[in-house]
N, C-alpha and C positions, 0 to 999 in steps of 0.2 A: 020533942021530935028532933030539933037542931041536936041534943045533946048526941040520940042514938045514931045522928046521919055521922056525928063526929066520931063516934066509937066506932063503929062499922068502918071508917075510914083507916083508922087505928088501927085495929083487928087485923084489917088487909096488908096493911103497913108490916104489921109485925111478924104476918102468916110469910109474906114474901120477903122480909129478910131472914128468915129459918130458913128460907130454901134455898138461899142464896149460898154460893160456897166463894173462897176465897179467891179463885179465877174468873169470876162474872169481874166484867170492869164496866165502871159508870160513865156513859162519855156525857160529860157537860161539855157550852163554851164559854171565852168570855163575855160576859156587858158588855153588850155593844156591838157585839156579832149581827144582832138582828137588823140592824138597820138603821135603828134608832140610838138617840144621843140624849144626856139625860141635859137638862140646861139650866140656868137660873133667869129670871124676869124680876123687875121690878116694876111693881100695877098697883094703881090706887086702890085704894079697899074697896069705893063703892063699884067700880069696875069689877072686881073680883067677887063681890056680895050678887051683882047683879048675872054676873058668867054662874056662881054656883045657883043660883036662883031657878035659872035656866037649863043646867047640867041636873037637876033636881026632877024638876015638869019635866025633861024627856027622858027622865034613866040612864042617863048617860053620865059618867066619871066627869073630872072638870079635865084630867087630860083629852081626854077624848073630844068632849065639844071644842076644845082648845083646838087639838088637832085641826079639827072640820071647819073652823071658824078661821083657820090659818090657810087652807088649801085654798076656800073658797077665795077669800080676800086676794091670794096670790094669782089665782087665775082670772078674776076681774079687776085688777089693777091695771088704771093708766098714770104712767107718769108723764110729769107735763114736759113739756120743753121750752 
């Protein structure tokens, strides 16, 4: 089933660059455009075993719970004085 959803995929791919002529232009933008910035971290493994653990049980990518796990924190942060 995965195979024919990929071929059908293909097919379409191929049917629409036949029809495509040399004055269609493809507008991409750059990385980065959207809003987002790609970053590095450094995290102990078990921290990271236990984030994918959890990214796992809800369906969600380890970016993404990252993300939610970042928003949340940042709006119920207090720093002390």
């Amino acid at each position: 089933i995965i195979f024919l959803y990929f071929l059908s995929i293909y097919n379409d791919y191929k049917k629409e660059s036949l029809c495509m002529n040399n004055n269609d232009k493809i507008v991409i933008k750059k990385r980065g455009d959207d809003g987002n910035r790609v970053i590095t971290i450094r995290i102990k493994e078990d921290l990271l075993r236990e984030t994918d653990n959890i990214a796992t049980e809800c369906n969600y990518s380890r970016n993404e719970l990252i993300c939610l796990l970042l928003k949340h924190g940042i709006k119920n942060i207090e720093i002390e004085k």
